[in-house]
C-alpha positions as CSV (number, residue, x, y, z in Angstrom):
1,X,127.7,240.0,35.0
2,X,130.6,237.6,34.9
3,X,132.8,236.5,37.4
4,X,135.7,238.0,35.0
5,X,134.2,241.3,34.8
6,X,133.5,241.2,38.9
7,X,136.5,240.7,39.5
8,X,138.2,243.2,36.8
9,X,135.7,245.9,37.9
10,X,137.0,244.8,41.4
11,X,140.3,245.1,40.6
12,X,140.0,249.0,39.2
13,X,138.1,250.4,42.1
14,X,141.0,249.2,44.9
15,X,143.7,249.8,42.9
16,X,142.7,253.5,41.6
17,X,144.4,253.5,38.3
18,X,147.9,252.6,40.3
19,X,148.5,249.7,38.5
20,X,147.2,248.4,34.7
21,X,146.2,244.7,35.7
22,X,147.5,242.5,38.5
23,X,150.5,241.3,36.4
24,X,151.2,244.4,36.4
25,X,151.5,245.1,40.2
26,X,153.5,241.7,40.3
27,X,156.0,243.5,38.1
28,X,156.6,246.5,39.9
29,X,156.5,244.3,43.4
30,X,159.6,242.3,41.9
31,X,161.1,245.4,41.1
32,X,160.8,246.4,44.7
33,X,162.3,243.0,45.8
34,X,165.2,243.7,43.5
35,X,165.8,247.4,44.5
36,X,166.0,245.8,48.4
37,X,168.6,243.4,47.5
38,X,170.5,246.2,45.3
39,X,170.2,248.5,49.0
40,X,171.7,245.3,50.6
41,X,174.6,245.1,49.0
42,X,175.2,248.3,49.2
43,X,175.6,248.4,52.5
44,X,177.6,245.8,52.1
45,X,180.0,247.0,50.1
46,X,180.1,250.2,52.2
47,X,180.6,248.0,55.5
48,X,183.2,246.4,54.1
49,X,185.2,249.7,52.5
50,X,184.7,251.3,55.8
51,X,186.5,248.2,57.3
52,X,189.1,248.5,54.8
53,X,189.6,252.1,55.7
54,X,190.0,251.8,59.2
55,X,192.5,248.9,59.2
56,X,190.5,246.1,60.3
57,X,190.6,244.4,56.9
58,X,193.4,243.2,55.2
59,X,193.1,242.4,51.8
C-alpha cells in the first residue's frame, strides 16, 4: 500500500466522515477563526453603545 493511500485511509477513520479531505477541515477552521473575530467585535461594538448610553462617551 502507498504512503498516499496510508495516510488517506488514515485520514477517514479519525475524521469519521466530518470533513471531505484535510483542505477541507482547514476551511471550516478559518471559518471558525473568522466567526471569533466577527464575536469580537461585537462585543465591541456593544461595549461601546452601552458606554454611549450611559454617558461616559461623548461622541
Amino acid at each position: 500500500m502507498s504512503v498516499v493511500a496510508r495516510i488517506d485511509r488514515s485520514w477517514q477513520q479519525r475524521s469519521r466522515g466530518r470533513f471531505r479531505n484535510i483542505l477541507d477541515l482547514l476551511s471550516r477552521k478559518a471559518d471558525i477563526s473568522a466567526l471569533d473575530l466577527l464575536q469580537m467585535s461585537q462585543r465591541q461594538i456593544e461595549s461601546q453603545l452601552s458606554q454611549i448610553d450611559q454617558g461616559q462617551v461623548t461622541v
